[in-house]
N, C-alpha and C positions, 0 to 999 in steps of 0.2 A: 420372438419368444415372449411368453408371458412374464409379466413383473409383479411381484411379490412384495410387500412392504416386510423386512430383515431377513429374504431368504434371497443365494443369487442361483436364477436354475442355472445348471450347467447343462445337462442334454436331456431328452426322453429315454424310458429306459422301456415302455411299453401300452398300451391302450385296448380298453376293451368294449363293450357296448355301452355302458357306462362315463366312463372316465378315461385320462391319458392320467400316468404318471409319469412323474418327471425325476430325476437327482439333484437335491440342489446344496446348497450347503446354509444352514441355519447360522447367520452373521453373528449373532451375539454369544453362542457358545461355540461356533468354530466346528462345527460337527458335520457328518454329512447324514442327509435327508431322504427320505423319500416323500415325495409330494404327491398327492391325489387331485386333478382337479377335474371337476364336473363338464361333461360334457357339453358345449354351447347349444347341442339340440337340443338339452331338457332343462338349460335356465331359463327359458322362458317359462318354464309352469313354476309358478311359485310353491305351491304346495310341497312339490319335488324338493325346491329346495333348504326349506327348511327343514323336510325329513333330512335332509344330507346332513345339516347342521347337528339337527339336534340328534343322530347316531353317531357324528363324532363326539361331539359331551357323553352320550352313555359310555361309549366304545372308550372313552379314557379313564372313566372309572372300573374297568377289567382290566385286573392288574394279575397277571400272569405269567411265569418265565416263558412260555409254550403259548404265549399270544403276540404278535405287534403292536408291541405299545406305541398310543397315540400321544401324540405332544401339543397338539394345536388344530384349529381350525378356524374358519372363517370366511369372508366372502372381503372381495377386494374391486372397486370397478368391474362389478359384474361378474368376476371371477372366484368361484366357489370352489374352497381349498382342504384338504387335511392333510395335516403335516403327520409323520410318522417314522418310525426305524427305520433307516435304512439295514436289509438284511441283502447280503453280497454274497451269498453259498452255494446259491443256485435254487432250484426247486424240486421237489418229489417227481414232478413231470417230467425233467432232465434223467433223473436217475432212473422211471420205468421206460425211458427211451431206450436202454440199452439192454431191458431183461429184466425176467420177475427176480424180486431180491430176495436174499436169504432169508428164511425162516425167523432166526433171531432179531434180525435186525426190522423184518417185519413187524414183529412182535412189539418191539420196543418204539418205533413209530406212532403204532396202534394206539400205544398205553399214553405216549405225549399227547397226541391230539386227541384224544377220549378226555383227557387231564384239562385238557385247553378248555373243553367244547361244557364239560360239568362245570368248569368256575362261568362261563359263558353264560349256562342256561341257569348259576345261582343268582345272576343278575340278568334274572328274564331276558335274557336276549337269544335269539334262535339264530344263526348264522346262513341257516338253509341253500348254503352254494360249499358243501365240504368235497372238494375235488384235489387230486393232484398238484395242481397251478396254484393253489392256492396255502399251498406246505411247503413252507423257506427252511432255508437251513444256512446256519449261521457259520460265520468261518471256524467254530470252533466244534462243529459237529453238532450241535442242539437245533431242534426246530424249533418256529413260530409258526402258529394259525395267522392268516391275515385274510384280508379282503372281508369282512364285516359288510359288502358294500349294498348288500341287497337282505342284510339280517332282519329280521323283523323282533321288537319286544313282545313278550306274553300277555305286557298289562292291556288292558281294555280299549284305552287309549290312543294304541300304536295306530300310525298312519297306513291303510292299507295301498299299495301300488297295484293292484291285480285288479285287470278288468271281472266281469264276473266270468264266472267257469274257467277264468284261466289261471295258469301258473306261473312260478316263476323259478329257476335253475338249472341245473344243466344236465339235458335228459339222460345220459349214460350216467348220472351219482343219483337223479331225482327217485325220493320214495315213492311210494304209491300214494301217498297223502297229496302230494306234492301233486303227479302226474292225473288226479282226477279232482284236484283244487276243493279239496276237503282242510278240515283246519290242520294248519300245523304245530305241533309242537317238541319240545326237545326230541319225541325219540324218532320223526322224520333225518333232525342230525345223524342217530345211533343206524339207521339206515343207509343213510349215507357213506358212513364209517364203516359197515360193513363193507358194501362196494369197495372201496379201497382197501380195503384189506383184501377180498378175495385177490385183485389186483395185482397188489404186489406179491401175493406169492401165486400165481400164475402166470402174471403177465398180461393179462387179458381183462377187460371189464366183462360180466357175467352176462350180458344182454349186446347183442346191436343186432341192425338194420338199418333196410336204406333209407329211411326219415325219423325224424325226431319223433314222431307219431306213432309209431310202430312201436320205439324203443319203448316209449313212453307204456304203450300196451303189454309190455310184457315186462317189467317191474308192477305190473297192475295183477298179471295171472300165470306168466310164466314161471314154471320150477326155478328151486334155488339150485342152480348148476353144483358139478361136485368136483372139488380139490383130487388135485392128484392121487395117487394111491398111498403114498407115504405120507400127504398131510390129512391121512383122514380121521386122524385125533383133532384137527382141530373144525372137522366139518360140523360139529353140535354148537361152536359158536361160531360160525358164518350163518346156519340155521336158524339161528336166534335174532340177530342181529338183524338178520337180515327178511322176517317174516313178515309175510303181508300185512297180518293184523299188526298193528301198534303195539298192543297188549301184551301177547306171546312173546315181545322183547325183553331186554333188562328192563329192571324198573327204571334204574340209575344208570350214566355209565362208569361210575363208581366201582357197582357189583361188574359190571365190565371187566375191569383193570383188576378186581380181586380174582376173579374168574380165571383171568391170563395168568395170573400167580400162580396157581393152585393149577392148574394144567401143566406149565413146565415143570414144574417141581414133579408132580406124581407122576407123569409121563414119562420122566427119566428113571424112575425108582420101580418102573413098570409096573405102580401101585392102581387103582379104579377108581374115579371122578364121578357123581352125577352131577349135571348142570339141571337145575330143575327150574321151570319157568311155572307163568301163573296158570299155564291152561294142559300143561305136558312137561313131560320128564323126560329127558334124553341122555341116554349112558356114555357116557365119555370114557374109554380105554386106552392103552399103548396098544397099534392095529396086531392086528392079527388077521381076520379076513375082514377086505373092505368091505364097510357096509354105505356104497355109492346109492345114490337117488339117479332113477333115471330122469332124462331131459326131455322130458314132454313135448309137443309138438304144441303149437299159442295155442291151437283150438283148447287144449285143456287146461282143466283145471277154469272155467270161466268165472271170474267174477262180474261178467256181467256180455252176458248174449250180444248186446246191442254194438259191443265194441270190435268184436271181429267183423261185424257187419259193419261198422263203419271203415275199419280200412280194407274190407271190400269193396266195399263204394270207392274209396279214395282210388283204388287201383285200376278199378275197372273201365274208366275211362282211358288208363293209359295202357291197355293191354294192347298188344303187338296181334290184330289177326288178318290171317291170310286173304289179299282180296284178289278177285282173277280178273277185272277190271286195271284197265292202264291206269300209271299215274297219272295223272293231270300234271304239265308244268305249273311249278310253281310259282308266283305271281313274285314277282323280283319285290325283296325287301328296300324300302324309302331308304333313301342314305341320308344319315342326318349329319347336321353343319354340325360344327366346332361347338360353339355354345348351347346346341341343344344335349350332344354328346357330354358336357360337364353338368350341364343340368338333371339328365337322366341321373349319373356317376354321382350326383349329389343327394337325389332325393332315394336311391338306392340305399347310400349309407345310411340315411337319417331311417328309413322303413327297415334294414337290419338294428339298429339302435332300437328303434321301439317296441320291435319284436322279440330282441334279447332280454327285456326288463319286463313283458308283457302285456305291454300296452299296444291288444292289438287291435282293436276296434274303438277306445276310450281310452282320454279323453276328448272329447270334439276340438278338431284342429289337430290335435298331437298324438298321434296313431298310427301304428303301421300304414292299418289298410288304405285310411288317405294317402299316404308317403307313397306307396304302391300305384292309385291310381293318378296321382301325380305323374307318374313314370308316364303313365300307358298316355296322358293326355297329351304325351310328349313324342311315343312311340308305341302305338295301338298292338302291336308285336313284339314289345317285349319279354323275352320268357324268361328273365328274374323275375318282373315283378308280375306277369301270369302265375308264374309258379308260387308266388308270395301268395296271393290271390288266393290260391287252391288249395294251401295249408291250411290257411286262416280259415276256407271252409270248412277245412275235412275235420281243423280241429272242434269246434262247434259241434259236424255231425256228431264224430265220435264219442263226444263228451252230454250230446244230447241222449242217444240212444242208451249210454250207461245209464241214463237219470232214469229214463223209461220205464228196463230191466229193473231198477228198481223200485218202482212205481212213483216216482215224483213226475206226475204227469205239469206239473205248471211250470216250471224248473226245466226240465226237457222242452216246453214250448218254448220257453224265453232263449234257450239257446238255440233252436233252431230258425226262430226269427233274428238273431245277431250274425247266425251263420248266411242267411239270406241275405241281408244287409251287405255281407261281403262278396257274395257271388250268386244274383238273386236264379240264374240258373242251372244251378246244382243238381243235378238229378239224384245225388242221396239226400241230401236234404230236399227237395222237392215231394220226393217219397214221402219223406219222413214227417213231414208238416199234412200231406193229405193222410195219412195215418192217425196221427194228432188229432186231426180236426174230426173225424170222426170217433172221438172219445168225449 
C-alpha cells in the first residue's frame, strides 16, 4: 500500500486510465478522504505531472456546494497525490443502472451540475469528461461534480495533453468539438450536459455503436434523437444544448438553468415558451401533437463526406464474405511462458492508459501505439493490441479525410502520415495518402 506523509490509506475504492483512488483518513483532522494518485505509467513524463499539480492548486480555488472540493495536493517519493472529499452516496451511474429517472428529479440534477460546471468555467477551467461516473451524491441527497482529472484551463497557457488530431473523453458524452479535436471551450461542457440529460430521462445515451469511432461520428452528424412523446416539451432544450454548432447553444449555462425555470412553471399553467437561440427560434409548448425529429440514418446530414468513408474503410477489412474455397488449417498459436504472458498483460494495460488520455502516437517513448507493439514484439498474434493497432489507424483515417472535406489539404496530410506511422499498411489510408499526393 502506498504511504502518504498525514494521511493513513485504508483500501482502494476504484481506478481509472489515469489514476487509482484510494480512502484514507486525513490524520490531523481526523476526517475521511479521498485520495487521487497518479498513475505510475505517466510519472515518468514530467510535464504530465506538474499538469496534475498544478490542476489541483486551480481545482481548489472552485469553491462550489456542487463541486468536490479539493484539500491538498502534492507529490511524495515519487508518488503524485490529490487529496479531496470524500463523497460516500453513490454516483449518477448507479442510479441510471436501474432506469431513466423521473422527470423532476432529472431536472433538478440538470440545474446542480450546469450550476457546478458555470462557476467551473468562471475560473477558466473546462472539465471536458461530464459523464454519469463522475456525479456523486452525497449521503444527504446533494451532488458534487468531481474528476476535474483531464480539465483543461481557457488561459493560453494551459498545458495541452492531446497528441495532434486527437481527443480526449469519453465517446458516448464527447461533443463534436471534442470528437474532431477542434478547440474546446465551455459550451463542449453544455454538450456534454446535454447527453446526460437526454439520459436520464430515457435511459439510453442518444448515440452508440460498435467502436469509439463510430460513436464518435455521429455526435459529429447524426440527428438529435427525440424524447418520448410525453417529454416533448422538453425536446427544444435537448435541441439546444445539444447542437452541432457551438453557437446555436446557450450562451451561458446560466440561461440554461433560467430556461429549466421558466419551462416547469408555464408548462404546468399550460401557458407558451419560446426558447430563442442566436441562429433560431424554437417554440416551446405543453404537447399537444408531438412534434418528433426523425433519426436519420449516419450517411445524413454529413458534416463532412470523408468521414463515413473512413469508417468504411475501418470496416471493410473486417467484413465477413463468403469464400467457396476450404479453410486452410490454421497454423497453431505459440503458447507463451508465464513471464511473457505478464509482460504482454502489462504492456496492454499501460497502451489502454495511453489511449484513454490520448496519447496515441506521442509522446516518443510513451504512447499507446509503442505499448501496442510492445505486445506484438512479444506475441506477433495478438489481437488486443492488433486491434489497438487498427483504431489508432482508422482514427487518423477518419480524422484525415474530415480535414480534406474541408479543404485543409496540409492538416489532412499530416494526419495521414501519423496514421501510417501506426499501421504503414492500411489500405484507407494508403488510398488516402495517394490521393493526397496528387494534390
Amino acid at each position: 500500500m502506498i504511504k502518504i506523509p498525514g494521511y493513513h490509506i485504508q483500501r482502494e475504492l476504484g481506478q481509472g486510465g489515469m489514476a487509482r483512488v484510494y480512502l484514507g483518513i486525513q490524520q490531523s483532522l481526523e476526517r475521511e478522504v479521498a485520495i487521487k494518485v497518479l498513475s505510475t505509467d505517466l510519472v515518468s513524463d514530467p510535464e504530465f505531472c506538474e499538469r496534475f499539480l498544478k490542476e489541483g492548486k486551480t481545482l481548489a480555488k472552485v469553491s462550489h456546494p456542487n463541486i468536490v472540493p479539493i484539500y491538498d495536493c502534492g507529490e511524495h517519493d515519487g508518488v503524485y497525490y490529490m487529496c479531496m472529499q470524500f463523497v460516500s452516496g453513490g454516483t449518477l451511474e448507479d442510479r441510471l443502472d436501474q432506469g431513466r429517472l423521473p422527470v423532476n428529479e432529472s431536472v433538478q440534477i440538470l440545474k446542480q451540475v450546469a450550476s457546478a460546471l458555470e462557476c467551473s468555467h468562471g475560473k477558466d477551467v473546462v472539465h471536458r469528461d461530464v459523464k454519469p461516473a463522475n456525479v456523486l451524491f452525497r449521503d444527504d441527497g446533494t451532488l458534487a461534480l468531481s474528476d476535474f482529472g483531464i480539465a483543461k484551463t481557457t488561459r493560453q497557457d494551459a498545458t495541452q495533453m492531446t497528441a495532434v488530431g486527437m481527443t480526449i473523453g469519453t465517446p458516448a458524452y464527447m461533443s463534436p468539438e471534442q470528437a474532431s479535436a477542434k478547440e474546446i471551450t465551455p459550451k463542449s461542457d453544455q454538450y456534454s450536459l446535454g447527453v446526460l440529460f437526454y439520459e436520464m430521462l430515457t435511459g439510453s445515451v442518444p448515440y452508440t455503436a460498435g467502436t469509439a469511432i463510430a460513436v464518435a461520428i455521429q455526435h459529429l452528424q447524426a440527428a438529435i434523437p427525440s424524447l418520448p412523446i410525453e417529454l416533448n416539451h422538453l425536446q427544444p432544450i435537448v435541441d439546444r444544448v445539444m447542437a452541432k454548432d457551438p453557437e446555436e447553444r446557450f450562451n451561458t449555462l446560466e440561461e440554461l438553468i433560467v430556461t429549466l425555470d421558466k419551462v416547469s412553471v408555464d408548462t404546468s399553467l399550460g401557458q407558451k415558451t419560446e426558447i430563442i437561440g442566436p441562429a433560431h427560434k424554437v417554440e416551446l409548448a405543453a404537447p399537444t401533437q408531438p412534434k418528433r425529429k426523425p433519426i436519420l440514418p449516419i450517411s445524413a446530414g454529413i458534416v463532412g463526406a470523408g468521414i463515413v468513408l473512413g469508417v468504411l474503410y475501418f470496416f471493410q477489412d473486417r467484413a465477413v464474405v463468403p469464400d467457396p474455397t476450404p479453410t486452410p488449417t490454421p497454423t497453431p498459436k505459440p503458447v507463451l511462458d508465464v513471464a511473457a504472458e505478464r509482460e504482454v498483460i502489462k504492456w496492454l494495460d499501460i497502451a489502454e492508459t495511453h489511449r484513454s488520455i490520448g496519447r496515441l502516437v506521442e509522446p516518443p517513448g510513451s504512447n499507446a501505439l509503442e505499448a501496442y507493439k510492445k505486445v506484438l514484439e512479444i506475441d506477433a498474434t495478438n489481437a488486443d493490441a492488433l486491434q489497438g493497432v487498427g483504431n489508432i489507424a482508422a482514427s487518423f483515417e477518419a480524422l484525415a479525410r474530415e480535414r480534406l472535406e474541408e479543404g485543409d489539404i496540409d492538416e489532412s496530410k499530416l494526419l495521414v502520415t501519423q496514421g501510417l506511422t501506426a499501421d504503414p499498411e492500411n489500405s484507407g489510408l494508403t488510398q488516402l495518402k495517394k490521393q493526397l499526393d496528387g494534390r
